[in-house]
C-alpha positions in Angstrom: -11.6 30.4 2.8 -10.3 27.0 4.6 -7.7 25.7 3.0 -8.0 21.6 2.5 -4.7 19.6 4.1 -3.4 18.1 0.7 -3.3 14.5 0.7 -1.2 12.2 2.3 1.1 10.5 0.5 0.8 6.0 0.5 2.3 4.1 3.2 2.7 0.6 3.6 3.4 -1.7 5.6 3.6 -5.2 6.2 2.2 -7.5 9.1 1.7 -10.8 9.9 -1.3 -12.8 10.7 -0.5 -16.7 11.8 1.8 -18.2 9.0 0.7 -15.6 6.3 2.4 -12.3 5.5 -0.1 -9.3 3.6 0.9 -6.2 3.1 -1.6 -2.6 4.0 -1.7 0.6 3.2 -2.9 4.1 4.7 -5.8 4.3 1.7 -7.0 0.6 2.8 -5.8 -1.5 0.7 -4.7 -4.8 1.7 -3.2 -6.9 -0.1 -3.8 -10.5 -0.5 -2.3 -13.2 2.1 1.2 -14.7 1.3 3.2 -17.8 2.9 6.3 -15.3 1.7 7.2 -11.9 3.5 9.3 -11.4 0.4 6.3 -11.5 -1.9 4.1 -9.4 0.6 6.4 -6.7 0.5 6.3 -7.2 -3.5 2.7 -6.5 -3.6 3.4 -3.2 -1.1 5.7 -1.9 -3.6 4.0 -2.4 -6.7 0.6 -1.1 -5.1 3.2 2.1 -4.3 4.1 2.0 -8.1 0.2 1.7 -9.4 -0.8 4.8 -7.0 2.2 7.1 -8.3 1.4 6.2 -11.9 -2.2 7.0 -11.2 -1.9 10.3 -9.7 0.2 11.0 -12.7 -2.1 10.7 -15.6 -3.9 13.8 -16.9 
C-alpha cells in the first residue's frame, strides 16, 4: 500500500496587479481586486478562517 502525502495546509499571499491589490491562495482561490492592500490581506485571512472552519465540521 502507497501511502497518500496528506494535504497541504492554505497559503496566501498577496500581489499586486497595476493599482489593485488581490489576495491568492495555494487551493486557487483569488480573491477579488482591491484599491486597498489592507483590505486584500483581509480577504486572505478570512478565506484562511472559512477553510479551517470547514475542515472542522463533521
Amino acid at each position: 500500500m502507497s501511502e497518500q502525502p496528506a494535504p497541504s495546509p492554505h497559503h496566501t499571499t498577496t500581489t499586486e496587479r497595476g493599482s489593485f491589490a488581490l489576495a491568492r491562495c495555494t487551493c486557487g482561490w483569488t480573491g477579488p481586486a482591491r484599491r486597498s492592500r489592507d483590505r486584500a490581506r483581509t480577504d486572505a485571512t478570512e478565506h484562511l478562517g472559512a477553510e479551517e472552519h470547514q475542515e472542522t465540521r463533521p
